[in-house]
C-alpha positions as CSV (number, residue, x, y, z in Angstrom):
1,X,97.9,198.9,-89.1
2,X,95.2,198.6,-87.0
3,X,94.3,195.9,-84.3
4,X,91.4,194.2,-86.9
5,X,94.1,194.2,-89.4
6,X,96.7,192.0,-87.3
7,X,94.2,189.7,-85.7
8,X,93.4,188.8,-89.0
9,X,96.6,188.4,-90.2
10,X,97.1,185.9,-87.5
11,X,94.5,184.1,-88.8
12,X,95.6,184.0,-92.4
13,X,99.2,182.4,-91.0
14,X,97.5,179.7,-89.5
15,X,95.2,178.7,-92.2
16,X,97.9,178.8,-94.8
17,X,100.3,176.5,-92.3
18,X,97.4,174.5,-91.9
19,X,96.8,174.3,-95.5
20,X,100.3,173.3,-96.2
21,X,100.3,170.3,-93.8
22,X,96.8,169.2,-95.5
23,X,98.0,169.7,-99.1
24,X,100.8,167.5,-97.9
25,X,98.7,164.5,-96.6
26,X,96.0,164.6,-100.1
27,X,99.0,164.6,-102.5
28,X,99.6,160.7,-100.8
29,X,95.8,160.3,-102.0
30,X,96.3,162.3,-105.2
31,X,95.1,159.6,-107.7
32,X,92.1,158.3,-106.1
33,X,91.3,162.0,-105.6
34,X,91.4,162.1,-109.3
35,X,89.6,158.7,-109.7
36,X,87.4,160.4,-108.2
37,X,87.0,163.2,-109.8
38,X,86.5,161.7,-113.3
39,X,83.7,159.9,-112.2
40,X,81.8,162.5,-110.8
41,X,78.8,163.8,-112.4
42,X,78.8,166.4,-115.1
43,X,78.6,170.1,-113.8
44,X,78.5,173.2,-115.8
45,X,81.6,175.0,-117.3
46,X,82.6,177.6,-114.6
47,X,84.0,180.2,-117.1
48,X,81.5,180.2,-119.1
49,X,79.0,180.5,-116.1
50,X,80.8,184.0,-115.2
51,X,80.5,185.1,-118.8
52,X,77.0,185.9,-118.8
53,X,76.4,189.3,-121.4
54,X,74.7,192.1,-119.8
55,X,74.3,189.8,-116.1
56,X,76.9,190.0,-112.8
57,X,77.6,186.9,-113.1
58,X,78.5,186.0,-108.6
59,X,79.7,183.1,-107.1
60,X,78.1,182.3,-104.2
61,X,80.0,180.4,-100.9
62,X,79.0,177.9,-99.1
63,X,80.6,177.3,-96.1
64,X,79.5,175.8,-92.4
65,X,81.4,178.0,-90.0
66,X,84.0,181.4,-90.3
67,X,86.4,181.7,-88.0
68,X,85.0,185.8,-87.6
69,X,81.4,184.7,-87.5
70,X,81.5,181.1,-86.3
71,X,79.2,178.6,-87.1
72,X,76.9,179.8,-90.2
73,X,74.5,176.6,-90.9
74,X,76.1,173.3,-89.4
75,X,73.5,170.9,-90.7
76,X,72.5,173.1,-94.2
77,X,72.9,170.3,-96.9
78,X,75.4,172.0,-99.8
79,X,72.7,170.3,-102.3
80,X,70.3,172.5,-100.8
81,X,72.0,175.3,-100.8
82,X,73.2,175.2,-104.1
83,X,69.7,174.8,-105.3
84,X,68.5,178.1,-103.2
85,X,71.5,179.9,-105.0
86,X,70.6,179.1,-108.1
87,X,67.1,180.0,-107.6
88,X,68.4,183.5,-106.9
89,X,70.8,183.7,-109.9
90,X,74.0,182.9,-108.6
91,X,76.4,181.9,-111.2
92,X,78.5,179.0,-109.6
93,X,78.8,177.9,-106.3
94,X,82.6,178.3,-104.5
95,X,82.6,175.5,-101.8
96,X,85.2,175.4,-98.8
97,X,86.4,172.0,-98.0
98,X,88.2,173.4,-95.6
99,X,87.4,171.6,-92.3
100,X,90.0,173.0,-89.7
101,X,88.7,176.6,-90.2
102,X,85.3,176.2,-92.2
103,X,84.1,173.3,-91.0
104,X,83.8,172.2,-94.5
105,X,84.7,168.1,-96.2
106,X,85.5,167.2,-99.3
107,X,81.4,165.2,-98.6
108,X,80.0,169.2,-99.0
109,X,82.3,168.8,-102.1
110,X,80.3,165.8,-103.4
């Protein structure tokens, strides 16, 4: 394996332990999560977005930093972004939330 390889792997562990602990702390807010949820606008069916005949259908990303790349767009609005990905065909929009590692909220979610 080479060095790339287990640096990254290093990486993974600590997202996923970081993940874990999160996970942990939203089940407590679980319900108003779903609350939430339900009354959140309508968006469009994800499958069916990716089932486009004769298209790639791609999911874009949106995400403020990388932990490889660093920061990527601290103060890009994910509104705006998913606009200027749709404008260039993307068929949904895969946003990290992530705020540890990405720098991402569950507001970029919004």
């Amino acid at each position: 394996m080479d060095r790339s390889a287990r640096a990254g792997g290093g990486i993974l562990a600590r997202i996923v332990e970081t993940k874990r602990t999160e996970v942990g702390a939203l089940e407590q807010r679980a319900s108003a999560l779903r609350a939430a949820a339900g009354e959140a606008a309508a968006v469009r069916p994800f499958a069916a977005a990716l089932r486009r005949p004769g298209e790639v259908a791609l999911i874009a990303e949106f995400k403020r930093r990388s932990p490889s790349a660093g920061s990527l767009g601290p103060n890009v609005a994910p509104s705006d972004a998913a606009r200027a990905y749709d404008a260039a065909g993307a068929a949904a929009m895969s946003v990290l939330t992530d705020a540890a590692y990405f720098g991402g909220s569950l507001e970029d979610l919004a």
